[in-house]
N, C-alpha and C positions, 0 to 999 in steps of 0.2 A: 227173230223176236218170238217170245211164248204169250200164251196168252190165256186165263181162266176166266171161268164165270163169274168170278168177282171182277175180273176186267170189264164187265160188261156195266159193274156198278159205278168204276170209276168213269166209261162211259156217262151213264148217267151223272153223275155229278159234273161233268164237263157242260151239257146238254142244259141240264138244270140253270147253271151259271150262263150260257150263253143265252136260253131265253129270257133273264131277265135284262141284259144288254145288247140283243139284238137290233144293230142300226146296222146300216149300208158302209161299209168300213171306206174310210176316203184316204184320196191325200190331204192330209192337213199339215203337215212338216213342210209341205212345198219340196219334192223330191224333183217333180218335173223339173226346177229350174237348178238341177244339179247340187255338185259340189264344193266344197274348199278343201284341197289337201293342207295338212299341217304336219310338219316334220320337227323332229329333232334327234339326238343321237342317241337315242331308246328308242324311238316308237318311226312309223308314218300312220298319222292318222286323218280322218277324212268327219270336218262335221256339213252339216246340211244347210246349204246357203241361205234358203230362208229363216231357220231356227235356228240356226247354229250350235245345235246340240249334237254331240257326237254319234256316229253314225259309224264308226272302223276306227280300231285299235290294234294296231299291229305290232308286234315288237320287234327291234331290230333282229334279225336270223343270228342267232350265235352255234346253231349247230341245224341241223339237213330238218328237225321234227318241228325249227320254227319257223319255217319256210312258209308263208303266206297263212301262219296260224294269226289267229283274229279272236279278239276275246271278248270280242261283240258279235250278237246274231246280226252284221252285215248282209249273211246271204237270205235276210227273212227282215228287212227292212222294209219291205214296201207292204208287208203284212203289220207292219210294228206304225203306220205314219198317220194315224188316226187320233183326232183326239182324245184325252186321259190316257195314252199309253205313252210311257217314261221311257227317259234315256239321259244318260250324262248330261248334266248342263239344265237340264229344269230344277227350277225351285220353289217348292211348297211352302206356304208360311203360315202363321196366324197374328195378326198382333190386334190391340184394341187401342181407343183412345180413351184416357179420365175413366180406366173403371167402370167401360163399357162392355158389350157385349166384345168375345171375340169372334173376327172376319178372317174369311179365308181368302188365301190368295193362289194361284197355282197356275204356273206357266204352262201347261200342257192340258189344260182342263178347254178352254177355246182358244187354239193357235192362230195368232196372224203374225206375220214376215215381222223379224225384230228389225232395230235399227241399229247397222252398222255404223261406226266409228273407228276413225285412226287415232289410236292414243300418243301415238310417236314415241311412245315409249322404246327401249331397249326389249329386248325379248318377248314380246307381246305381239303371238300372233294373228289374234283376231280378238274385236270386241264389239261389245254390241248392248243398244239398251233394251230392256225386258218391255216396257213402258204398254208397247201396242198389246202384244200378249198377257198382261195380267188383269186385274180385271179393272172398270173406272174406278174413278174417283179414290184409291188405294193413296195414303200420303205417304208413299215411299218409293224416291227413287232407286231402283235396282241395276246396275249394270254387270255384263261381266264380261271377263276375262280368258281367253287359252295364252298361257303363256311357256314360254321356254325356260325350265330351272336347270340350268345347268346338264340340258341332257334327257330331263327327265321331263314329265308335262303338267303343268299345273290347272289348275281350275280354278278362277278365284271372280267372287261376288262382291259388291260395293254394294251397302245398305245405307240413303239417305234419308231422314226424318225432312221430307220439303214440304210439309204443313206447318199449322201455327201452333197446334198444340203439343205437348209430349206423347211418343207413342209407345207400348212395349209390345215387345217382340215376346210373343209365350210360344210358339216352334218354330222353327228353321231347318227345315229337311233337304237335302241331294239326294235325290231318287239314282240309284245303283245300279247298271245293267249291266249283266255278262249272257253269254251265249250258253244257259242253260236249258233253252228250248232241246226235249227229246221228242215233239211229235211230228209224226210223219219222217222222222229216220231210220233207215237201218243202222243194227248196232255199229258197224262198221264206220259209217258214216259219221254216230255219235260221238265215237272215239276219236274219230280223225279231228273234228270239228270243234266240239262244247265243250266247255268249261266249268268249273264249280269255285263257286264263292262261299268263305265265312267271314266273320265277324268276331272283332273285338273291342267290345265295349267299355272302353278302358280308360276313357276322356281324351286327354290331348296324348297319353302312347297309346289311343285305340289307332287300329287299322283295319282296311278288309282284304282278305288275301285271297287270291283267284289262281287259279293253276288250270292247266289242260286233262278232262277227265280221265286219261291214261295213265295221268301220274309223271311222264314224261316231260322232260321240255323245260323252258321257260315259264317262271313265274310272274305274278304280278302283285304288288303290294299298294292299298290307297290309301295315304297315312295325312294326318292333319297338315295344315300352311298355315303357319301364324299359328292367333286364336281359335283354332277352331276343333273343341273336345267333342268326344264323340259320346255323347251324352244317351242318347237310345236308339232303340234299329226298329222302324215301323215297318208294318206290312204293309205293301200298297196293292189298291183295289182299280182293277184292270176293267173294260170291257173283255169279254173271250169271244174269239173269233174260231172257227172251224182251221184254218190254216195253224194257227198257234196253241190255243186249247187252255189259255189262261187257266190258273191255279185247279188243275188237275195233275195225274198219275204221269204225264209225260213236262210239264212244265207248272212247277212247283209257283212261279210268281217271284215278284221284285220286292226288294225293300228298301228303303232309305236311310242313308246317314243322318240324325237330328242331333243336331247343337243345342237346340234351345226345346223343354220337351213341355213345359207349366201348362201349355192350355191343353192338352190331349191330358198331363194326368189329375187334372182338374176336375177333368170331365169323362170323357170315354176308358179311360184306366183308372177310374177314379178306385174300382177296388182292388187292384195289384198292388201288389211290393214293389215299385221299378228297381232297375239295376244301377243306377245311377239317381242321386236326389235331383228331381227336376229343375229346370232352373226357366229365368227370359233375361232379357237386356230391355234397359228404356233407353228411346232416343231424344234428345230434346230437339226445338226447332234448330234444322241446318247441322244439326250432328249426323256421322256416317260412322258404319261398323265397318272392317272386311271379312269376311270367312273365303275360307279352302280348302282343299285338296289337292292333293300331290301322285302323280303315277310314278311310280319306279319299276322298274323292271328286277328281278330274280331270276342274272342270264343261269346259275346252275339249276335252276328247281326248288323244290319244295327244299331242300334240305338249307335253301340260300335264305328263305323268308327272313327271317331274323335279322343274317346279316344284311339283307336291303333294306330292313327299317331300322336300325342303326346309321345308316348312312345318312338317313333325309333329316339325323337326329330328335329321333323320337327316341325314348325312352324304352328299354327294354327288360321284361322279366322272366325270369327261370325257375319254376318250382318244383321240388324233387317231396315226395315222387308224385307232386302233378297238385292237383286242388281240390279233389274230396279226399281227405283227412280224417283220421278218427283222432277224437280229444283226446286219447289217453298218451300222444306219439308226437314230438314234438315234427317240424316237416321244416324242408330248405329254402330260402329263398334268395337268386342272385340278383342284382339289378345293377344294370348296365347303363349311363345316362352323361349324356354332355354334365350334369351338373350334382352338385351332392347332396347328396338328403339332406332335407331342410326336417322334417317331419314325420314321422309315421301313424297314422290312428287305425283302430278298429271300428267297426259298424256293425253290430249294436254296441255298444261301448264296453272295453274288456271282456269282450269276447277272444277276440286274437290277443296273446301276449308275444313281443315281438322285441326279439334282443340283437342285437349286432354283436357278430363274433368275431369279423374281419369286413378290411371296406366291402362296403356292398354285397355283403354277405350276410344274414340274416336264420338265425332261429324263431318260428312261428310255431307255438305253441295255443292250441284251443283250451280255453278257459272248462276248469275239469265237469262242469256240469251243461256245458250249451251243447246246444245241439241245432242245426239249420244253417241256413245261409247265413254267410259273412261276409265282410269286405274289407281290405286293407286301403286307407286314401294315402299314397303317399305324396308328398308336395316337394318340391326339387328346390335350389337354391335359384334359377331361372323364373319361378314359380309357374313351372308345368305340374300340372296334377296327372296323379296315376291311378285307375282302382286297377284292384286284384282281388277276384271274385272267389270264393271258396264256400264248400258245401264241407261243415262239421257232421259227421256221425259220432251215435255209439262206437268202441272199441269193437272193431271185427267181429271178434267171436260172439259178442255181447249183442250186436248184430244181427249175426243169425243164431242165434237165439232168440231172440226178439218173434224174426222170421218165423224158423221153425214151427214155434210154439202157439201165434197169430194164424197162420196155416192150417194146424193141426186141432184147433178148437173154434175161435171164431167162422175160419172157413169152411168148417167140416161138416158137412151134409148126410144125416142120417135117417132121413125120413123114409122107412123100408117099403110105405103103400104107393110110392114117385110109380108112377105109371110106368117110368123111361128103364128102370134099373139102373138107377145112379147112386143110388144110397149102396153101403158107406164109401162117399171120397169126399178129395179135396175140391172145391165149387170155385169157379168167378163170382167174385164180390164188390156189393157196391158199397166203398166206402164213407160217401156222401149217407147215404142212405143208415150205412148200418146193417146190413143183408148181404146176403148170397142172391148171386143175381140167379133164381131158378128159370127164369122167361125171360128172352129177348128174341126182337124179330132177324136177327143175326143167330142163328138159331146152334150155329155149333159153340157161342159164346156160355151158353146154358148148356152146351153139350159133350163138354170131356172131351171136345178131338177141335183141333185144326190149332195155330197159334193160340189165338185168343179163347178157347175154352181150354186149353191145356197149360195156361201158362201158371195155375196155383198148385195142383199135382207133379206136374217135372221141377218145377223147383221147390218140393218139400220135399220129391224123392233124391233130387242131385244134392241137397242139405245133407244128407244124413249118407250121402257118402264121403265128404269131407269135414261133418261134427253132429256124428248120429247121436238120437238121443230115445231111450228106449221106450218111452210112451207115442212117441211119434213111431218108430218104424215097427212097433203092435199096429197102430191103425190102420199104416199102407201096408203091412200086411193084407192087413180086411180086406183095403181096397182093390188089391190087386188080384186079391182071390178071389173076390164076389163082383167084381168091377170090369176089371179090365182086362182081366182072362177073358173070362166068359160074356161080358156085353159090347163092351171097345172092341173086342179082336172077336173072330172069329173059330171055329173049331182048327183050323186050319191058316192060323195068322194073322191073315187080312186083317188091315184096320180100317173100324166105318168112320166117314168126314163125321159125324157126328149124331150121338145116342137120342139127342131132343129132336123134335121135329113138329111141324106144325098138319093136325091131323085131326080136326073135331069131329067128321064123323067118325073113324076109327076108335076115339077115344072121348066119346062121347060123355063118359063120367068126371073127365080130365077137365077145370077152369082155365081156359086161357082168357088170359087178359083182354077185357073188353077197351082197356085205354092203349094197348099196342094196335100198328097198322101191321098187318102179317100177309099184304098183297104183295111184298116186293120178293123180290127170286132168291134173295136171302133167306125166308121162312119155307126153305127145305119141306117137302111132304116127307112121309118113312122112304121110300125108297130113292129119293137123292141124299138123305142123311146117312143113309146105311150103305151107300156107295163105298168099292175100296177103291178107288182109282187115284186116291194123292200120297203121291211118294213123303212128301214132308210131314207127313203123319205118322211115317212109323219109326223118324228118327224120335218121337217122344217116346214112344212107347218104349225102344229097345235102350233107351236112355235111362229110365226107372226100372227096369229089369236089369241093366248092367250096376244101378247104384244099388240095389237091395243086396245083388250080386257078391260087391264090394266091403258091404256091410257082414254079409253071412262069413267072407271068408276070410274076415280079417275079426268078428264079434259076432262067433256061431251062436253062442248066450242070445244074442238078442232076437234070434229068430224062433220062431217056433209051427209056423205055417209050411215052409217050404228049404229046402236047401241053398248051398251056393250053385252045384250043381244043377240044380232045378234053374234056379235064375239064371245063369249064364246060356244054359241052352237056350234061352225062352228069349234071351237077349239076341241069340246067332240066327234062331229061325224067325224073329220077326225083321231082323235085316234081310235074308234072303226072301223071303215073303213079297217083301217089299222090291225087289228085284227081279221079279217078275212081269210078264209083258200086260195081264190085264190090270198095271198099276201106270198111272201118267208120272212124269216129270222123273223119273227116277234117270234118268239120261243127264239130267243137270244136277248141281251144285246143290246141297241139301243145306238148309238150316241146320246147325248141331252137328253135323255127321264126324265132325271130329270124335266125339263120341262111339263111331263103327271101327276108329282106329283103334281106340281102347277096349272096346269088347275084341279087333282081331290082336292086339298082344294080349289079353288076358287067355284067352285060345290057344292061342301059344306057348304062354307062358305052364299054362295047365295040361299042357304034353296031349291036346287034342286036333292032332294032326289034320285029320280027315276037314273036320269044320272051319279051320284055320286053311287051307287050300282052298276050299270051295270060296270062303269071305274074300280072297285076295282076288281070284280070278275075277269073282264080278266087280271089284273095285280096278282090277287095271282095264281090265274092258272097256271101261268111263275112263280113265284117266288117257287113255290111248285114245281114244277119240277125240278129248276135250287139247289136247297135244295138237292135235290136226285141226283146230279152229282157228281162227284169227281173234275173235270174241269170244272166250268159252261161256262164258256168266248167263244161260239162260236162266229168264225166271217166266213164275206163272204171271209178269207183269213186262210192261216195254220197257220200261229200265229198272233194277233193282239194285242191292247195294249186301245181296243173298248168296250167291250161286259162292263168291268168290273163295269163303270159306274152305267149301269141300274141294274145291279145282286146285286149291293151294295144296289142302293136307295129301290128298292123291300124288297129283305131282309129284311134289316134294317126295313124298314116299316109295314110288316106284322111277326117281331119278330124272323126269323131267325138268331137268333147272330151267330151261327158257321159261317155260311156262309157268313156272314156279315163282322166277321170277317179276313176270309180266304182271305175276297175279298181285304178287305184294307193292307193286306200284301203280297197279290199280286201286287196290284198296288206299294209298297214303293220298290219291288222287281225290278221294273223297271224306277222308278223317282227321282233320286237322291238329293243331296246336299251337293254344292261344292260352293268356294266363287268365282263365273264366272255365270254372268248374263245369258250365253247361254244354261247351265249345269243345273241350280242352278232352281228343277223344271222341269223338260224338260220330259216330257213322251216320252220314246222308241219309235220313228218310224223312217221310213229310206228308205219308198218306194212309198209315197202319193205324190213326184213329179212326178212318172209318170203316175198320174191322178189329178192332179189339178193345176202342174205345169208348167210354162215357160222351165225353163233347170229344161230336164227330166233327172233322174239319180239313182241307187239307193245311198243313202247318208244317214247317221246318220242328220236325221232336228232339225233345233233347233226354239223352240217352235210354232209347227205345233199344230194344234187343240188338237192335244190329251194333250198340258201340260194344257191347261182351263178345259175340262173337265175330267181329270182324278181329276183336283185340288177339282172336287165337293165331288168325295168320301173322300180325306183327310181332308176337313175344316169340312164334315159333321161328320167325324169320332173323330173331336178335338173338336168337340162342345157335342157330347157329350161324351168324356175322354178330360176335360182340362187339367189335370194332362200331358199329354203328349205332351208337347210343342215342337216334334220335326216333328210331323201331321202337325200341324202350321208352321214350316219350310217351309216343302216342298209344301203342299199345295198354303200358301200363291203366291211360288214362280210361281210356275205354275200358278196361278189366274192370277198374272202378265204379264204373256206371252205373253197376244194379244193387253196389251197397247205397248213394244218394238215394234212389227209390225206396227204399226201408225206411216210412217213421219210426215214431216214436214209439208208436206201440205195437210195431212191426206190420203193420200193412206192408206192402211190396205194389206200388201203380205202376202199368205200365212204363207211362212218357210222363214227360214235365214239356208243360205247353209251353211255346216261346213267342207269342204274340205276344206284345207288353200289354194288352187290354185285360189278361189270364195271368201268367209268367207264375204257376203252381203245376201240382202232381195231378195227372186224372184220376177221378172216379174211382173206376175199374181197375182190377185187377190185369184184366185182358191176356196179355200176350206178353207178362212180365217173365215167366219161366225160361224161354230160348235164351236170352240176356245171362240168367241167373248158370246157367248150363255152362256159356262161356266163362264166367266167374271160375266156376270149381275148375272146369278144367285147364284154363289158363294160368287164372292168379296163384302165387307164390311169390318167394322171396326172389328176387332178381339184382345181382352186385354188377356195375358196371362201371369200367375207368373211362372217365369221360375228361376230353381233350384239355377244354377251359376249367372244369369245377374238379377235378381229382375222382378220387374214391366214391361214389354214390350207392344208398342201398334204396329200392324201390320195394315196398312192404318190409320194410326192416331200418333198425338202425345202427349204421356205423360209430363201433364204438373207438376209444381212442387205442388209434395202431400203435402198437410194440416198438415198431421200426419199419421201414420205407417198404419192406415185402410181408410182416404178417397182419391181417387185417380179421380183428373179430366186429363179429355184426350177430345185433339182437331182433329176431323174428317177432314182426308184429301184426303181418297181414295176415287177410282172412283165410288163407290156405296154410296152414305150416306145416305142410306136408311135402311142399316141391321148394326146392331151391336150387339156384341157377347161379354158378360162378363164373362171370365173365372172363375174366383176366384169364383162367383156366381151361376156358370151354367146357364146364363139368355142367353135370345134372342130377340132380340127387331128387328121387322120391319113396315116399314111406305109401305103404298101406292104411297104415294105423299112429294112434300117439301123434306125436310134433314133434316140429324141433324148436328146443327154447334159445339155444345161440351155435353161433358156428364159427369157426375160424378156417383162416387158411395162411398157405407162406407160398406167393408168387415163385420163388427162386426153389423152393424143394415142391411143389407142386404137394404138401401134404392140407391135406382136410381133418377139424374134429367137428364131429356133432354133437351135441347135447340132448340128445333125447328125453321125451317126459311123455307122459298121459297128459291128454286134452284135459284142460280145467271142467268140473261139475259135468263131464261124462261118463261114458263105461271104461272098464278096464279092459285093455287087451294082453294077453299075453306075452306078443312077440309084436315085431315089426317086420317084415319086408322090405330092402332097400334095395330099391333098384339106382345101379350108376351108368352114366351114358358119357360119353367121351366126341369130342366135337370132331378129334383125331384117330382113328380108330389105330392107330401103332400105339396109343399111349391105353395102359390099362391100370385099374386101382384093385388093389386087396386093401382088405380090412384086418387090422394088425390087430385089435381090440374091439371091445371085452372078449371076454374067453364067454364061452359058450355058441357064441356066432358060426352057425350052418349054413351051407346053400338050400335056397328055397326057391323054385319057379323063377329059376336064372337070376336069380337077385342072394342078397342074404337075412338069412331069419336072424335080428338081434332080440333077444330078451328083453323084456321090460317090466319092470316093479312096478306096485301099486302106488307107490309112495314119491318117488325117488328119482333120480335122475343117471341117462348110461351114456357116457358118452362113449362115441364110436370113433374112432382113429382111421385114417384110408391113409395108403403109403400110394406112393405114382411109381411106374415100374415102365 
């Protein structure tokens, strides 16, 4: 495990939370007086004779990796047996009587021994009444249930109204547990052991799906019994104990499944959007409800989820290509269900328009002016409701544009008397506010270096390598000239953690905020700010030196400051800079560093021999070590969701497939897919707002940098295995991630908060750039034949085929520069221009492309097309147009100002 000085913060935030709950941690579960085993033909599980709440969950072994795997923290249960700390089988509620106040009730909040019962029922194998553990005078009887479904393990509660008046039920929660505790393991240990859970909030087809952090193995699916929708996902608030480390950097915290949500969004979420319109039940005298859940097991793994929640029949959905959408493109949707659409609606109303093209097959078109959240309810002829959550954008390019231009003016900082030398660049902005954030006691967040002060510069620089536009890259001209040469970097490379610093006597003419606290180890003096010692800094820098790079040598016009040459060097010596020994972390997995793969073919490709040697050696260097770990993935934290990235692109590039592939089931191990825009894609993190964010917290984020570039290992992983179109799921979705962050008037926020008390965009700017870096470099057009739906285009649309092998498809994602032919294993990318459609013919292996200029951009001359081949026996010429040259291993096609070339490739 690694570990930084900002480790030291999320110390404190552990520390902070544990004084405020600091008691004598007991047994309150009554562990002393044992167990009960409970089995069935999925699982052996074990709950706790006094409470009888689950305690081990085990799946039956269907291969050597599920062999006494447990998807409960079992070996950290007697750390976990204290009261308010949750586990399967407690139940939180609220209900009132006559329009009274609401009361809480909660099984785990003061535990005494429940009372067992034999129900004599069939398959029931344990039950027991809640009664002594909740709290007096409550008029509801509760009981419940383990029962045996067929194999699988139920959970089920009995709600009676045994008072004399009518009660309502405004929430009903089951508190959630898996073995996601990382503190006090080594990673080794992590791996072998813990597990990661999401969420899909979906009503009655919600589920929550849990798998082994490895990616490995058996899964697990907890999908509704009976009535019971899964209506919202709360956070629950723990004691922390030093053994466990409740909702810190090693153990992110629990959440609950809620059925019933009306008194929470009444009240404490009163200003959220929920995901779900909240709802309660009334009971009258001597009425009872029942609620449930269901375990199944996923004996293949992740790629089985689906099919395990089909089986307990729940309702299932498929959307191509995923659930952020731009309006202008219509998107697919399949749905699979014991029973047949009864209904479809939109929320907000016509916003979705929604046509059926075949059963259960669905065209989802966004109504051509909205923009935001959406939700599709659909209602089954069983009358099971479904949502399907989606985030509408502008049209891609319109997008960023948006970006760009929001970047390059509101963020742009040019106050030339800044003490720091920060004037002209692009600044962290507080969007709440209206400002650039110039002071913050997180001091490289004001300071051009680290994630969170870099994250509005890399991605205005990686913009305008995939849709430059000429008054922006004049300014990062400036900036880079007057900036980031000479203040960020050094005479000699090095980049400083950051330009701001907290220094009043030094700069004594300087206002620092008298309303900031500037005592914590975060307000850097100058010489911790001007440190070079982190390697993940100079993947920014050599990121905006390779994009200006890109710009010069594809729209020399637009440059006037410096060359392509200039930039591309500037790009090579701040990687090797950075590869030197008085820099930390440069031994592990870089945020972005796919981008050192593209500065070494551009190297190459540019017939500079010498540079391109030197780049490779120190990248196999690392990749040959990270080869001989068991865990490669350090990060500056004790678990991260960071390293994996770069350990993939190495790999995979200097021929490690073990490792290669270890890596991409690590990563599926934590990025799931679910049909909820927020979910759908979202790479594990849950503590990067309290370094890059407005409201600091620790929080499950939804789609924070790591869904862009974790997305780079999954598309590269599906480009070369098309056969697995569920790489392309998740991938895609996460490529998407950092168009959602774009409003309206093109801010870019970090994260989107997912506590339902929040459920919006933060503040800040922060640390939205790394995110945006995956974008460029991942996103493209991606065609893939997928088993059950046929033909699918992901950023594009399939248009209607000729016949059973030629397939044209219309580019619409935010890259129209890379395109990916499955069926073919091909790879087509441009320098310059788009492409507006393409075809192909399966059975003769030929390609056309359609090339144009980028709409309300610059004009380029030529294009560059480079083609990759999955097979390397199989090679393409380009038959068409006539003028087309070799160019930097690629070929130079011609392009009009006006007009459109398409390009012809023969397979030979």
């Amino acid at each position: 495990m690694f570990y930084h000085d900002r480790a030291l913060l999320m110390y404190a935030v552990t520390i902070a939370t544990f004084l405020c709950g600091v008691v004598c941690q007991g047994d309150n579960l009554g562990l002393r007086n044992g167990y009960m085993t409970i089995s069935t033909a999925s699982f052996t599980a074990q709950i706790v004779r006094d409470a009888q709440v689950l305690a081990s969950l085990s799946p039956t072994a269907v291969s050597s990796s599920d062999e006494d795997f447990d998807f409960l923290p079992f070996d950290l249960i007697s750390a976990r047996a204290g009261n308010g700390q949750y586990h399967w089988g407690d139940i939180t509620f609220r209900y009132r009587e006559e329009e009274g106040d609401w009361v809480d009730g909660d099984s785990a909040a003061a535990r005494k021994p429940v009372t067992a019962f034999d129900t004599g029922a069939a398959g029931t194998l344990a039950a027991s009444n809640l009664d002594p553990t909740l709290p007096t005078k409550v008029p509801l009887n509760v009981t419940r249930e383990w029962l045996d479904l067929s194999g699988d393990l139920g959970l089920r509660f009995t709600i009676e109204n045994s008072g004399d008046s009518s009660v309502e039920i405004g929430s009903l929660g089951f508190p959630a547990e898996f073995n996601s505790i990382f503190t006090n393991r080594q990673a080794t240990d992590t791996q072998r052991l813990c597990s990661l859970s999401d969420p899909y909030v979906g009503m009655h087809a919600g589920y929550i799906r849990t798998n082994p952090v490895r990616g490995t193995g058996a899964a697990l699916v907890v999908t509704p019994l009976g009535d019971t929708p899964f209506e919202a996902y709360r956070n629950l608030a723990e004691p922390s104990y030093a053994a466990t480390a409740y909702g810190s950097q090693t153990f992110e915290g629990f959440y609950e499944w809620q059925v019933l949500s009306r008194a929470w969004a009444e009240n404490e979420w009163a200003d959220a959007e929920p995901w779900n319109t909240p709802s309660s039940r009334t009971l009258q005298p001597g009425e009872s409800l029942q609620f449930g859940v269901r375990f199944s097991v996923a004996p293949d793994g992740i790629r089985d989820i689906d099919s395990a929640v089909r089986k307990t029949g729940t309702p299932v959905a498929f959307g191509v290509p995923g659930y952020i959408i731009p309006r202008d493109v219509p998107s697919q949707l399949f749905l699979q269900a014991d029973s047949d659409v009864k209904t479809i609606a939109s929320e907000p109303a016509g916003s979705l328009d929604v046509a059926e093209v075949a059963e259960m097959s669905y065209l989802v078109t966004p109504e051509s002016t909205f923009w935001g959240r959406a939700k599709l309810t659909v209602t089954y002829a069983d009358d099971k409701v479904q949502t399907i959550h989606y985030h509408v954008t502008k049209p891609s390019t319109e997008t960023l544009s948006d970006l760009g231009r929001f970047l390059t003016t509101e963020q742009w900082y040019n106050d030339t008397s800044d003490p720091f030398g920060r004037a002209p660049s692009v600044m962290s902005y507080d969007y709440e506010a209206g400002s650039i954030v110039t002071q913050d006691p997180r001091v490289w967040i004001a300071g051009l270096s680290d994630e969170g002060g870099v994250g509005a510069y890399l991605a205005a620089t990686m913009k305008q390598a995939i849709q430059p536009d000429a008054a922006e890259v004049a300014k990062l001209e400036q900036f880079i000239d007057k900036v980031l040469w000479p203040t960020i970097q050094t005479s000699d490379f090095a980049v400083r953690k950051s330009i701001f610093y907290y220094d009043p006597s030094g700069l004594p003419q300087y206002s620092y905020s008298a309303d900031i606290d500037w005592t914590s180890w975060t307000s850097w003096d100058r010489d911790a700010a001007h440190a070079i010692d982190r390697a993940y800094d100079y993947v920014h820098v050599a990121a905006a030196y390779w994009a200006l790079y890109r710009v010069a040598r594809a729209y020399p016009t637009l440059v006037t400051v410096h060359d392509w040459e200039w930039y591309l060097s500037q790009a090579h010596s701040t990687v090797m800079r950075g590869m030197q020994s008085d820099v930390g972390y440069n031994r592990l997995g870089l945020m972005g560093e796919t981008v050192f793969g593209e500065i070494l073919a551009d190297l190459t490709r540019e017939g500079l021999t010498s540079e391109a040697t030197a780049l490779t050696q120190a990248m196999r260097s690392r990749a040959t070590q990270w080869d001989g770990e068991e865990v490669p993935y350090g990060s500056e934290m004790a678990w991260d969701s960071t390293g994996q990235e770069g350990v993939y692109y190495w790999a995979k590039y200097f021929g490690f497939e073990d490792t290669a592939a270890k890596t991409v089931n690590s990563v599926l191990g934590y990025m799931p897919t679910v049909p909820h825009w927020g979910w759908n894609g979202n790479a594990r993190r849950y503590w990067d707002n309290i370094y890059g964010g407005k409201l600091q917290r620790i929080e499950r984020q939804i789609h924070h940098y790591g869904s862009g570039l974790n997305a780079l290992v999954l598309l590269s992983a599906f480009r070369h295995d098309p056969a697995d179109a569920y790489l392309l799921q998740v991938g895609y979705g996460g490529a998407s991630g950092p168009l959602a962050g774009v409003n309206e008037a093109g801010f870019a926020a970090a994260s989107f908060h997912s506590w339902p008390d929040t459920l919006r965009w933060d503040g800040y700017s922060g640390d939205y750039g790394p995110g945006f870096l995956g974008l460029a470099l991942g996103s493209g057009t991606y065609v893939a034949r997928h088993p059950a739906f046929g033909v699918l285009a992901y950023g594009g649309v399939v248009l209607a085929p000729d016949d059973d092998d030629a397939v044209t498809v219309r580019v619409t994602g935010p890259v129209g520069r890379r395109v990916f032919v499955g069926p073919l294993g091909l790879t087509l990318n441009l320098d310059a221009g788009t492409v507006r459609d393409f075809s192909f013919d399966e059975a003769t292996g030929s390609v056309a492309l359609t090339l144009t200029q980028l709409p309300d951009a610059p004009k380029a001359d030529a294009a560059v097309l480079w083609v990759e081949t999955n097979d390397a026996a199989v090679e393409y010429n380009v038959s068409a147009p006539v003028g087309v040259t070799s160019e930097r291993l690629g070929w130079r096609v011609p392009l009009t100002d006006d007009g459109d070339v398409v390009v012809e490739l023969t397979r030979s």
